[in-house]
MOPAC internal coordinates of N, CA, C and O (Angstrom, degrees):
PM7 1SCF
backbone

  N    0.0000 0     0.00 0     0.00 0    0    0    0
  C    1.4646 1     0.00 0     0.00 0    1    0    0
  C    1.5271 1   110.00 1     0.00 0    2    1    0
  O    1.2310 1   119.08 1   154.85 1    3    2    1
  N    1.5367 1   119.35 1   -25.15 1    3    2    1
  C    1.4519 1   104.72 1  -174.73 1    5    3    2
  C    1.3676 1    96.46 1   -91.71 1    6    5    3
  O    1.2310 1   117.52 1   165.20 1    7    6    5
  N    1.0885 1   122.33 1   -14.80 1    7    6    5
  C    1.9148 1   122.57 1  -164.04 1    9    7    6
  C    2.3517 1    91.52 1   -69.53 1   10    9    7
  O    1.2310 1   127.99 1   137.96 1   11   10    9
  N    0.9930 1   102.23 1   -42.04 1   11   10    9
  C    1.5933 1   115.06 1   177.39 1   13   11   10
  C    1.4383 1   106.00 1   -70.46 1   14   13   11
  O    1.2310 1   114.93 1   134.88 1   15   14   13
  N    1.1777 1   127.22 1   -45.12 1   15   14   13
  C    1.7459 1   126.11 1  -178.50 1   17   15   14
  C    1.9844 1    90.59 1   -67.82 1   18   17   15
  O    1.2310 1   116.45 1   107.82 1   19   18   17
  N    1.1617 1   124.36 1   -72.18 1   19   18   17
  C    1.7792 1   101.32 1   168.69 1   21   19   18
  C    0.6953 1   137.62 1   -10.78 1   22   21   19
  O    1.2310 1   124.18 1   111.25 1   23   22   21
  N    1.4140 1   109.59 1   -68.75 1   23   22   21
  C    1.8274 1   129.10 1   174.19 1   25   23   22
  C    1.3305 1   119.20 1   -47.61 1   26   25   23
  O    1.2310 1   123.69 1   136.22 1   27   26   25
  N    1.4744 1   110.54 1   -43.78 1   27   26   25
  C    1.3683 1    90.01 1  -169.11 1   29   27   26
  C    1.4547 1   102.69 1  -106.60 1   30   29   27
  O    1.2310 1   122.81 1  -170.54 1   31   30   29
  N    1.8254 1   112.22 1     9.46 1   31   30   29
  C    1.6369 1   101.89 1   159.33 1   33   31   30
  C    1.8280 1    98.62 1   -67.33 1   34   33   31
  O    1.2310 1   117.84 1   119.71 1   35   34   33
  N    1.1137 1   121.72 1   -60.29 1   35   34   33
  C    1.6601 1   121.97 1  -173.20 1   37   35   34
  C    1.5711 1    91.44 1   -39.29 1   38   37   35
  O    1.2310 1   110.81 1   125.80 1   39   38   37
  N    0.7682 1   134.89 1   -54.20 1   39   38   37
  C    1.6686 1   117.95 1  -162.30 1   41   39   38
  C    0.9730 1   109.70 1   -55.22 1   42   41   39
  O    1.2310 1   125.16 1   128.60 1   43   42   41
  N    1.4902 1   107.70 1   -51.40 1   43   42   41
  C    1.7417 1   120.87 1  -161.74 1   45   43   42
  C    1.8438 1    86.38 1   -57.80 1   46   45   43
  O    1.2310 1   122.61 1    99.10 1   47   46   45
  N    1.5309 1   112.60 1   -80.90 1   47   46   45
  C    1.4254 1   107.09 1   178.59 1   49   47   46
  C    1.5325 1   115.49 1   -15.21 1   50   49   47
  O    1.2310 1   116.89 1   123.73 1   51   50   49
  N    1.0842 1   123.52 1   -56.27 1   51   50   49
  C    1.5036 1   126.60 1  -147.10 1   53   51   50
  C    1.6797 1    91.84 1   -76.50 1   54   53   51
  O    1.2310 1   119.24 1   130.44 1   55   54   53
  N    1.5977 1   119.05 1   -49.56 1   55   54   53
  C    1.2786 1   105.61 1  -174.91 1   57   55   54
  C    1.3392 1   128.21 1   -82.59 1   58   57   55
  O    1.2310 1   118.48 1  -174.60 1   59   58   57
  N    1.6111 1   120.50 1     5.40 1   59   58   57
  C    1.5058 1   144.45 1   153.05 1   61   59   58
  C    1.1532 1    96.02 1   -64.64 1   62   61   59
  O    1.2310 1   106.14 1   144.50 1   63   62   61
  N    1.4147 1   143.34 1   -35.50 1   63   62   61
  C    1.2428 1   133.97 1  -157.60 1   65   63   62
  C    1.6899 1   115.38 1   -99.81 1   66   65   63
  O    1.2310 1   132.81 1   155.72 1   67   66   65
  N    1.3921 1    92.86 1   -24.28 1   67   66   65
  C    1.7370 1   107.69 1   169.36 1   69   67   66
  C    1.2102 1    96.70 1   -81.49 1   70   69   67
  O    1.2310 1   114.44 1   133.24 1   71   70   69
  N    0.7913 1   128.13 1   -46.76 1   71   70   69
  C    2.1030 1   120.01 1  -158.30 1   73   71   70
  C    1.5744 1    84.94 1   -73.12 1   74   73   71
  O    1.2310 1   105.74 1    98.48 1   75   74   73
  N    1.2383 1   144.05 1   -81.52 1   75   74   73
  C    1.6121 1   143.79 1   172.96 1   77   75   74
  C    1.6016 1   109.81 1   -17.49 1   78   77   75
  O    1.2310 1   129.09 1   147.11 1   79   78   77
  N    1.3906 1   100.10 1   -32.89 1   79   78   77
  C    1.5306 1    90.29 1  -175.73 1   81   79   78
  C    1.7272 1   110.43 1   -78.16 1   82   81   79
  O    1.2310 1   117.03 1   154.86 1   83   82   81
  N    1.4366 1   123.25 1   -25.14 1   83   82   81
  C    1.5867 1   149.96 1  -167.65 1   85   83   82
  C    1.1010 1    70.93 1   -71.03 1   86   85   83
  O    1.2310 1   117.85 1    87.38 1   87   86   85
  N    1.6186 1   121.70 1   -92.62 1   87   86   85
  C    1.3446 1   129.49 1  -141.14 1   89   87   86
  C    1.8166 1   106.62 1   -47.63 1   90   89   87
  O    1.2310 1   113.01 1   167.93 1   91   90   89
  N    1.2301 1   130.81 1   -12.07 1   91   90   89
  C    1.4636 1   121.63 1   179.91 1   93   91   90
  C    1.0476 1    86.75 1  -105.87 1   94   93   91
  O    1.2310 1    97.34 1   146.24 1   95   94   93
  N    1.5237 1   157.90 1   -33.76 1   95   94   93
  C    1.2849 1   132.11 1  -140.55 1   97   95   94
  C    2.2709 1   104.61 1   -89.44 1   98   97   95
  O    1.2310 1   132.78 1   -49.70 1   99   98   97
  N    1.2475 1    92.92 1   130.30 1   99   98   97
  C    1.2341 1   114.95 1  -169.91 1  101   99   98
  C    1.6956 1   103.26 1   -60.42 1  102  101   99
  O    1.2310 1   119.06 1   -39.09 1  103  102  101
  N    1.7877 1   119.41 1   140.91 1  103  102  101
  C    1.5162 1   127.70 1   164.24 1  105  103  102
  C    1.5955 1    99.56 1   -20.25 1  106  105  103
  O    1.2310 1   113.38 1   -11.46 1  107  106  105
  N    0.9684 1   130.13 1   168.54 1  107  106  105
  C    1.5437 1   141.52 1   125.00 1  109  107  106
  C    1.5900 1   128.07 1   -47.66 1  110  109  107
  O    1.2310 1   124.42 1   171.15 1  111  110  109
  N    1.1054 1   109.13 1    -8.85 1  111  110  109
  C    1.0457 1   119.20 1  -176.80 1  113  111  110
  C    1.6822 1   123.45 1  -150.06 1  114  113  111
  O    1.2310 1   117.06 1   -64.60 1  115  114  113
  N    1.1904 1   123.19 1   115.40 1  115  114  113
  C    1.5320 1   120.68 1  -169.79 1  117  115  114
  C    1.4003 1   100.37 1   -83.87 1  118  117  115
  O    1.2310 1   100.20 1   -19.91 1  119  118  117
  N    1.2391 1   153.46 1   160.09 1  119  118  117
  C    0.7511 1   163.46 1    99.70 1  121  119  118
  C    1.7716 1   109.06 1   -21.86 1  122  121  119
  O    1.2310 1   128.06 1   -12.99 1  123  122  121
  N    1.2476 1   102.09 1   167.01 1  123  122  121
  C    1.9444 1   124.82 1  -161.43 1  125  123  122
  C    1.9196 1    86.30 1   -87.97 1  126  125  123
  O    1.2310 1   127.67 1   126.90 1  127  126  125
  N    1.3233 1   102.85 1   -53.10 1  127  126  125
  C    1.5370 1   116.32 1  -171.14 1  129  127  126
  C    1.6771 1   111.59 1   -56.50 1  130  129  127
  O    1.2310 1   126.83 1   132.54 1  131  130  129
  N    1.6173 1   104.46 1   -47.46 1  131  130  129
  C    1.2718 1   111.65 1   170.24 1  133  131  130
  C    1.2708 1   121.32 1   -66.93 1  134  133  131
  O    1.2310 1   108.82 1   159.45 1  135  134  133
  N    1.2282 1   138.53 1   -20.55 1  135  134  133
  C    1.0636 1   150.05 1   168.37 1  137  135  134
  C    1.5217 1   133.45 1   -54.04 1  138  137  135
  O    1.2310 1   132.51 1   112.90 1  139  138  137
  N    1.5579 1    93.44 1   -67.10 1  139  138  137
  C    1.4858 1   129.63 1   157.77 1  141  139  138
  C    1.9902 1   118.50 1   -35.97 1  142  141  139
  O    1.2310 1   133.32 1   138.35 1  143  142  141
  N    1.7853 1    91.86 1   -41.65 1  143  142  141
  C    1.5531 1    94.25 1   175.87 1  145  143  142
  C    1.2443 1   129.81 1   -79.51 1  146  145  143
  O    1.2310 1   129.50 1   141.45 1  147  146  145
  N    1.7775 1    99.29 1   -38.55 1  147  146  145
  C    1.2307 1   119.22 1   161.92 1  149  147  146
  C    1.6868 1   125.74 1   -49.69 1  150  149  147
  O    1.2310 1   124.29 1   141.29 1  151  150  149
  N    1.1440 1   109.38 1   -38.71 1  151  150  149
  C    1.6622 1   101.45 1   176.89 1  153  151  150
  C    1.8089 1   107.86 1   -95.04 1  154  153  151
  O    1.2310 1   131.68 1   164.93 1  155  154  153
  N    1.3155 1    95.05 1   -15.07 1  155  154  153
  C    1.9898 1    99.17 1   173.60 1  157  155  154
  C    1.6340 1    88.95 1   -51.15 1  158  157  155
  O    1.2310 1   117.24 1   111.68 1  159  158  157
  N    1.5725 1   122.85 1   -68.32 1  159  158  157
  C    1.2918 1   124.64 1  -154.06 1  161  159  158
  C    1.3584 1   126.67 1   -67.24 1  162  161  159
  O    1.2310 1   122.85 1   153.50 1  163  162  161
  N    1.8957 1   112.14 1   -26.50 1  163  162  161
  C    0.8444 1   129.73 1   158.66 1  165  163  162
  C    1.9552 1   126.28 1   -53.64 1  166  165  163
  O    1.2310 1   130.85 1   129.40 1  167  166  165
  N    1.1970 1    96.66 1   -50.60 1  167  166  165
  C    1.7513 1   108.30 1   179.33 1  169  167  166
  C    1.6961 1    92.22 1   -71.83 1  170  169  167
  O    1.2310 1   116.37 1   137.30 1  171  170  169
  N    1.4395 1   124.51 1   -42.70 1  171  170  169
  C    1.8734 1   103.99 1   166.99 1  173  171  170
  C    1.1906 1   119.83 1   -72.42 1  174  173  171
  O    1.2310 1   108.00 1   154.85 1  175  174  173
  N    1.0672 1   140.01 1   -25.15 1  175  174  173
  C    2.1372 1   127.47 1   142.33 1  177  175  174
  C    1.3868 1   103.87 1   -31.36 1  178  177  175
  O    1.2310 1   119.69 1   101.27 1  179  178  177
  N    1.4874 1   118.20 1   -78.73 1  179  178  177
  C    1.3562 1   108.94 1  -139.41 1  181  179  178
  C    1.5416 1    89.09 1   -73.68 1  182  181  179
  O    1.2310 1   108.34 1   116.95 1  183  182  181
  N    1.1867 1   139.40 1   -63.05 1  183  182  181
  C    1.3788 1   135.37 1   175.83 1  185  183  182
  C    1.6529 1   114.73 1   -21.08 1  186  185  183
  O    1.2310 1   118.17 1   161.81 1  187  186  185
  N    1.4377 1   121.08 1   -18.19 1  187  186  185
  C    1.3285 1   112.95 1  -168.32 1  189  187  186
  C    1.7665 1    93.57 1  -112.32 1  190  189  187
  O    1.2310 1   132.17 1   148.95 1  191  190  189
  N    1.3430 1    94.11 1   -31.05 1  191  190  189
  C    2.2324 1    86.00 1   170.69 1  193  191  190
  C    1.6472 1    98.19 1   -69.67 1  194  193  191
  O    1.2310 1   110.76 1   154.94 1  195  194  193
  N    1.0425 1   134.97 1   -25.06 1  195  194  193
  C    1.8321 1   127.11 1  -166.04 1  197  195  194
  C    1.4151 1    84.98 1   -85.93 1  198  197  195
  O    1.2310 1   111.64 1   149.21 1  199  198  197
  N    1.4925 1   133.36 1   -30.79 1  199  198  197
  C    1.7577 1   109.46 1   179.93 1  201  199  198
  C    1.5156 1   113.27 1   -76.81 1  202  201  199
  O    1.2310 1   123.31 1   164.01 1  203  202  201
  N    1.2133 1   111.26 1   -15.99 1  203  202  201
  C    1.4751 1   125.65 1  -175.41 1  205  203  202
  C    1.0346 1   121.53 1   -97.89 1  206  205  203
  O    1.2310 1   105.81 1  -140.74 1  207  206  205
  N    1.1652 1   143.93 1    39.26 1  207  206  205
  C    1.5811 1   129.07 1  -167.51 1  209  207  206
  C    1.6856 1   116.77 1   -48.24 1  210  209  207
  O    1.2310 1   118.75 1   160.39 1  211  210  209
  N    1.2824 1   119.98 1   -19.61 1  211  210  209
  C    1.3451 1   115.60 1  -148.58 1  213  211  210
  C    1.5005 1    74.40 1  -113.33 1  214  213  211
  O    1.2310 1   114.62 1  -154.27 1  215  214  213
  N    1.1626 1   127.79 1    25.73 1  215  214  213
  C    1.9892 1   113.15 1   177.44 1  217  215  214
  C    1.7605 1    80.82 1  -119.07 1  218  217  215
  O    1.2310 1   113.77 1   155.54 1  219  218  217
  N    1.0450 1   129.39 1   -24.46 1  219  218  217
  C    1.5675 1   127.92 1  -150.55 1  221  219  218
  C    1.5347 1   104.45 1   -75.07 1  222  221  219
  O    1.2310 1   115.06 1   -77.21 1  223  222  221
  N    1.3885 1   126.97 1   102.79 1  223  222  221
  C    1.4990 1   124.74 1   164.43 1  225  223  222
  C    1.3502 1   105.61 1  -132.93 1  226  225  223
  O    1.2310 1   131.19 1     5.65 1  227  226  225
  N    1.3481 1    96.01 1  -174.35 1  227  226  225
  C    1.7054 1   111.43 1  -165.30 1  229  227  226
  C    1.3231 1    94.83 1   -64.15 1  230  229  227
  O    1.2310 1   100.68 1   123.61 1  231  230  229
  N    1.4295 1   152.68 1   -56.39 1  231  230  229
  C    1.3286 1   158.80 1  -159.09 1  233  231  230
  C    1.3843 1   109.37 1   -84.53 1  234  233  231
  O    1.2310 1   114.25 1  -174.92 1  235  234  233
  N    1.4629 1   128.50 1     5.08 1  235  234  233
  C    1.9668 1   130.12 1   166.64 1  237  235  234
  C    1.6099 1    78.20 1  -107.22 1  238  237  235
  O    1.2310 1   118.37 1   105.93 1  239  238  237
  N    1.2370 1   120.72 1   -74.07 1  239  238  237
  C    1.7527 1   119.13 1  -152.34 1  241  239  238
  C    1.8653 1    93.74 1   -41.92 1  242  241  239
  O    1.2310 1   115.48 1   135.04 1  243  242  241
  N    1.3281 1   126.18 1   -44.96 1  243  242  241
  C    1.4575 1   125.19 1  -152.61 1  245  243  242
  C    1.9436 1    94.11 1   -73.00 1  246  245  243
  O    1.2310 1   124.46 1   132.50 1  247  246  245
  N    1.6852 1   109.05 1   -47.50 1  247  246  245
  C    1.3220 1    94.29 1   170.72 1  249  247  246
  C    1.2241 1   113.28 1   -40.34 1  250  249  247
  O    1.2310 1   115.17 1   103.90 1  251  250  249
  N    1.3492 1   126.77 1   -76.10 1  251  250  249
  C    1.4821 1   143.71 1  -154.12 1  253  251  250
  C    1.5594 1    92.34 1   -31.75 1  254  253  251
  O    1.2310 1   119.88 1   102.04 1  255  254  253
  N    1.8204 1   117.84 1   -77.96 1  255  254  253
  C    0.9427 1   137.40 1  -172.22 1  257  255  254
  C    1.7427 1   103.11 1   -30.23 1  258  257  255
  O    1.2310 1   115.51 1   118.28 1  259  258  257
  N    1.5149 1   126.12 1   -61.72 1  259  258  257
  C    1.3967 1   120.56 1   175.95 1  261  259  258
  C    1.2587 1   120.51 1   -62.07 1  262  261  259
  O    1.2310 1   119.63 1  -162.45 1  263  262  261
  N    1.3948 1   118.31 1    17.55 1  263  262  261
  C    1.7946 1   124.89 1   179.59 1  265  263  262
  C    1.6353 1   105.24 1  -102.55 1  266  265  263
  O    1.2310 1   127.88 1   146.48 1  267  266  265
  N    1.8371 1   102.44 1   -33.52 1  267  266  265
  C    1.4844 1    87.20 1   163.03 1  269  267  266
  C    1.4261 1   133.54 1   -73.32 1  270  269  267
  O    1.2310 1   130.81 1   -36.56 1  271  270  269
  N    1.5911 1    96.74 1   143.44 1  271  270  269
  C    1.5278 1   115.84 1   178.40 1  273  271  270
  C    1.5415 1   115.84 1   -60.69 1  274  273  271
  O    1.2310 1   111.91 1   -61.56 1  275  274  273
  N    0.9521 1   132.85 1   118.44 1  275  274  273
  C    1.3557 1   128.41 1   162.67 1  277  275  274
  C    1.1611 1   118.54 1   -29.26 1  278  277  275
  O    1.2310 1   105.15 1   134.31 1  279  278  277
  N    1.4452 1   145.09 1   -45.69 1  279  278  277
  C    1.4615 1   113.99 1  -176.78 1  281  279  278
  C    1.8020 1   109.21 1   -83.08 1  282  281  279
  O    1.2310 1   121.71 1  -157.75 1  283  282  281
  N    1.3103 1   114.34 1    22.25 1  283  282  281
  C    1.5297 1   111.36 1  -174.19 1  285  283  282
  C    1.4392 1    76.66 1   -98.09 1  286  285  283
  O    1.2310 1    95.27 1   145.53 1  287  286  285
  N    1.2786 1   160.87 1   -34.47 1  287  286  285
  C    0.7817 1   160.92 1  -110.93 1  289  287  286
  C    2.1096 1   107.22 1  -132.70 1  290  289  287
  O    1.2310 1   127.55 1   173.89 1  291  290  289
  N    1.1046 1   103.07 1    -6.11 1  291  290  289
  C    1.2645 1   120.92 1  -153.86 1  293  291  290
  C    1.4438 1   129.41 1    64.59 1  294  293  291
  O    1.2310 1   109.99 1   168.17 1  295  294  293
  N    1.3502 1   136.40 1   -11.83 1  295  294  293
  C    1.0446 1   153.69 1   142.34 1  297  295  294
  C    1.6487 1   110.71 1     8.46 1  298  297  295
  O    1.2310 1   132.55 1    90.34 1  299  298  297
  N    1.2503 1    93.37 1   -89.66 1  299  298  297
  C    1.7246 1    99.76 1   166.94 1  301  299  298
  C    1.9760 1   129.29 1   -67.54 1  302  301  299
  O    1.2310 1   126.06 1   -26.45 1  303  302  301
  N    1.1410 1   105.95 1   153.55 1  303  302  301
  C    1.7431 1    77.91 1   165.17 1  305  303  302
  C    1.4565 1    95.41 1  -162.36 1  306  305  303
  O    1.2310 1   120.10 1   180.00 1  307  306  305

């Protein structure tokens, strides 16, 4: 009986973890507008690591890097 109370905690987890995954996953389609904001915010990151040199390490650049959108990336098309 407890080997089944596990199991279906992992499920429960697992399908919290699919629905979380929906809830981030982007339209099929960006819009021009969405786009436009997305790289506005992007060029103010990197513009704020080039004022900073001494903030700039492997673990800010890797955030930054997970801020791009996949189709900036070619990803989408």
């Amino acid at each position: 009986a407890e080997k089944s109370k596990v199991d279906s905690k992992d499920a429960t987890l697992k399908g919290t973890s699919k629905t979380a995954h929906k809830d981030e996953a982007q339209p099929e389609e960006t819009s021009a507008e969405e786009k436009c904001t997305a790289m506005q915010k992007l060029v103010v990151q990197i513009k704020e690591l080039e004022g900073t040199p001494s903030r700039i390490d492997s673990s800010t650049v890797m955030a930054v890097i997970q801020e791009v959108p996949g189709w900036v990336m070619g990803l989408e098309e």
